[in-house]
C-alpha positions in Angstrom: 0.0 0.0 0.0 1.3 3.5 -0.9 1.8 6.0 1.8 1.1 9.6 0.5 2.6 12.3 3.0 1.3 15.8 2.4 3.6 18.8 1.1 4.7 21.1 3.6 4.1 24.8 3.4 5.6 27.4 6.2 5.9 31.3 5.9 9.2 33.1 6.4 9.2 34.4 9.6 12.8 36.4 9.3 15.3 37.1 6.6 19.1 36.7 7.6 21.7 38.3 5.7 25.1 37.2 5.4 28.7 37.9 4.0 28.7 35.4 0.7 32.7 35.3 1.6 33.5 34.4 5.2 29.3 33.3 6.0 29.1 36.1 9.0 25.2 37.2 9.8 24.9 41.0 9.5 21.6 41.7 10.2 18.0 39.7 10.8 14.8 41.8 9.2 11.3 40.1 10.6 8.9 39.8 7.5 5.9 41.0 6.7 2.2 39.9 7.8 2.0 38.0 4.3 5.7 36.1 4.7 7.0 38.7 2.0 10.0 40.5 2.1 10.1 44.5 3.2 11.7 45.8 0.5 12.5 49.2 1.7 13.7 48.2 4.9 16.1 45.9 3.7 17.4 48.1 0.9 18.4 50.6 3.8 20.3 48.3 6.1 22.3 46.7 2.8 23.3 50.0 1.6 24.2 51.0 5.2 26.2 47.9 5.5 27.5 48.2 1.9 28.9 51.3 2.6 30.7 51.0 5.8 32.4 47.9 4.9 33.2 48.8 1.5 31.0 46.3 -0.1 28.1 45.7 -3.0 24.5 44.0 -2.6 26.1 40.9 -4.8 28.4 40.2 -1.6 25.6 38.9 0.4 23.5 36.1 0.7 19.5 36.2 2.3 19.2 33.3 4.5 14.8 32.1 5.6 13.9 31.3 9.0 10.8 29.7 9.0 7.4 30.6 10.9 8.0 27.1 12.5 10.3 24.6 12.4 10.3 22.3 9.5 12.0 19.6 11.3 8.7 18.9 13.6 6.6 18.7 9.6 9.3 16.1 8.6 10.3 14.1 11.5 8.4 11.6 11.5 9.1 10.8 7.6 12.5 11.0 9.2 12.2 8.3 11.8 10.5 5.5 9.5 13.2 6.1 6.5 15.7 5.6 9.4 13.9 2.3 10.7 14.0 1.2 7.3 17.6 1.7 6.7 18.1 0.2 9.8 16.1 -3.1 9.1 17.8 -3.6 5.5 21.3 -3.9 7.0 20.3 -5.8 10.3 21.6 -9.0 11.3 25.4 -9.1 10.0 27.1 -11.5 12.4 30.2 -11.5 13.9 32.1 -13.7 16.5 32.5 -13.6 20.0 36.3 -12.7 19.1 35.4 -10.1 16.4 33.0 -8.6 19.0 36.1 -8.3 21.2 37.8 -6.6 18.8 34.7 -4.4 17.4 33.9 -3.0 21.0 37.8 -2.0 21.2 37.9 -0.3 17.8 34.5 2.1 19.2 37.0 3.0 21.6 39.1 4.2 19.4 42.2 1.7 20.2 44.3 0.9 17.6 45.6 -2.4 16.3 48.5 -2.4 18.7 46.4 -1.5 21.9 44.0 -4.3 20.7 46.4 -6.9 20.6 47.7 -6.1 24.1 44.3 -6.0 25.6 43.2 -9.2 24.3 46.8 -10.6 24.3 46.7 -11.7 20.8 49.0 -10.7 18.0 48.6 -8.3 15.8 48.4 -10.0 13.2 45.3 -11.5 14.6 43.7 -8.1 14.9 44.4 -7.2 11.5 43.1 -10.3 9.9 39.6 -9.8 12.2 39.6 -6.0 11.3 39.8 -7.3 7.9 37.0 -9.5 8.4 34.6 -6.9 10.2 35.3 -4.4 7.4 34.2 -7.4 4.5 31.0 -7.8 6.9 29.9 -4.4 7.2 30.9 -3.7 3.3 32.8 -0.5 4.5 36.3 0.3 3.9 38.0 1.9 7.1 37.2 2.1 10.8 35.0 5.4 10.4 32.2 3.8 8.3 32.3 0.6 10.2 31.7 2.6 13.4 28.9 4.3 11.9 27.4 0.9 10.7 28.1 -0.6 14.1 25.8 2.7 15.9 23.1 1.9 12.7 22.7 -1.2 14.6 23.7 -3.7 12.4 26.1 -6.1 14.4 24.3 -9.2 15.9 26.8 -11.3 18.1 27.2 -14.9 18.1 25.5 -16.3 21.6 28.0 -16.3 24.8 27.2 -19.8 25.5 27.9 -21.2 22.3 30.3 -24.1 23.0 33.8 -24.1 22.9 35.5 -26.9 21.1 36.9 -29.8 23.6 38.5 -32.2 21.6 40.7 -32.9 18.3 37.7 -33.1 16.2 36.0 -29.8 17.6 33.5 -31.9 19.5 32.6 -31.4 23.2 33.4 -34.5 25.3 30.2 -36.0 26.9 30.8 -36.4 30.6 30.7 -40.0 32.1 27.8 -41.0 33.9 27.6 -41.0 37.6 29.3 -43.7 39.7 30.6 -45.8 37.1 34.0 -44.3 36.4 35.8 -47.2 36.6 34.3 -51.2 36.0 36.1 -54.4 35.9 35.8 -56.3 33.0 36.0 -60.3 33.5 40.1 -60.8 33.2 39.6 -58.0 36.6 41.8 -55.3 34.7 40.0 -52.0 35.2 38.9 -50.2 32.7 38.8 -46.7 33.4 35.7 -44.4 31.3 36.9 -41.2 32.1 39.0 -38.6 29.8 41.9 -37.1 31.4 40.8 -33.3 31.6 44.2 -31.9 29.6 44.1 -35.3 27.5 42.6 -32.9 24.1 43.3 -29.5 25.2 46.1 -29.1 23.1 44.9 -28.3 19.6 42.1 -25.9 20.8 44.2 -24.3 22.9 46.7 -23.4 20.1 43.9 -22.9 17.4 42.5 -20.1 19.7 46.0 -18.2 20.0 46.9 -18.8 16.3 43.5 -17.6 14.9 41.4 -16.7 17.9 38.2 -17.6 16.6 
């Protein structure tokens, strides 16, 4: 369904004048009744003006104020375009560690300081700087901010897991009581994984690419 929005119409309530060259306001006439301009009013101030400064008519430029402000008419015109820009670039997601790094580039931190707070390298930081920037389809920090305050960055849940084993797979935890059983030759079989048995890999994944 189309949406029709009505044009608006305000009368001039004063007319500024300024210096065309260095945008300096000289002096404010209130119009008339009608919104029109007072002719003779004006012509004696901009010769008065003209004259003492050395000037001509052509080095000024008339500035409206409006009646009322036409930011109230248009606001809320405003607000739904800005919803709608905000809606077509939701949902870019980014990982827990690019979060990291995202919430220390709004602070303004560069790559360095980023590496040292997270203890990472810095080439880890560059390559998920990299990665943000390909996300966002921006191509320095100042646009990706500006994205980031649009709204657009939706994190990866906290409580994802994290990878327990060579294979990325968390290891299920033995059941209750039966740690250890004895099979018929009375060996004893023991069912549960030494904690730093697969720690290894992750461990070294996270500080090489820190996912």
């Amino acid at each position: 369904m189309a949406v029709q929005f009505q044009q608006v119409s305000v009368l001039p309530q004063n007319y500024v004048f300024c210096e065309r060259s260095s945008g300096a306001v000289r002096f404010r006439v209130q119009a008339e009744s009608d919104g029109s301009l007072p002719v003779e009013k004006v012509a004696g101030l901009l010769a008065m003006h003209c004259l003492v400064r050395g000037q001509v008519p052509e080095d000024y430029e008339v500035m409206v104020e409006p009646g009322e402000s036409l930011l109230d008419s248009i606001a809320d015109r405003t607000l739904q375009l800005l919803n709608a820009g905000r809606a077509l670039g939701a949902g870019v997601r980014v990982s827990r560690r690019e979060q990291e790094v995202l919430d220390l580039i709004l602070k303004h931190l560069a790559n360095k300081e980023i590496a040292s707070n997270l203890q990472v390298s810095e080439r880890t930081v560059k390559f998920h700087v990299s990665s943000l920037l390909a996300k966002f389809g921006v191509s320095d920090r100042i646009a990706l901010s500006r994205e980031v305050q649009m709204g657009r960055a939706q994190s990866y849940p906290i409580s994802q897991p994290t990878p327990q084993s060579l294979f990325g797979f968390p290891i299920a935890s033995p059941p209750a009581g039966n740690a250890d059983t004895d099979d018929s030759s009375g060996a004893v079989i023991s069912k549960t994984v030494p904690k730093a048995a697969n720690r290894v890999l992750p461990m070294y994944r996270q500080e090489r690419y820190a996912t």
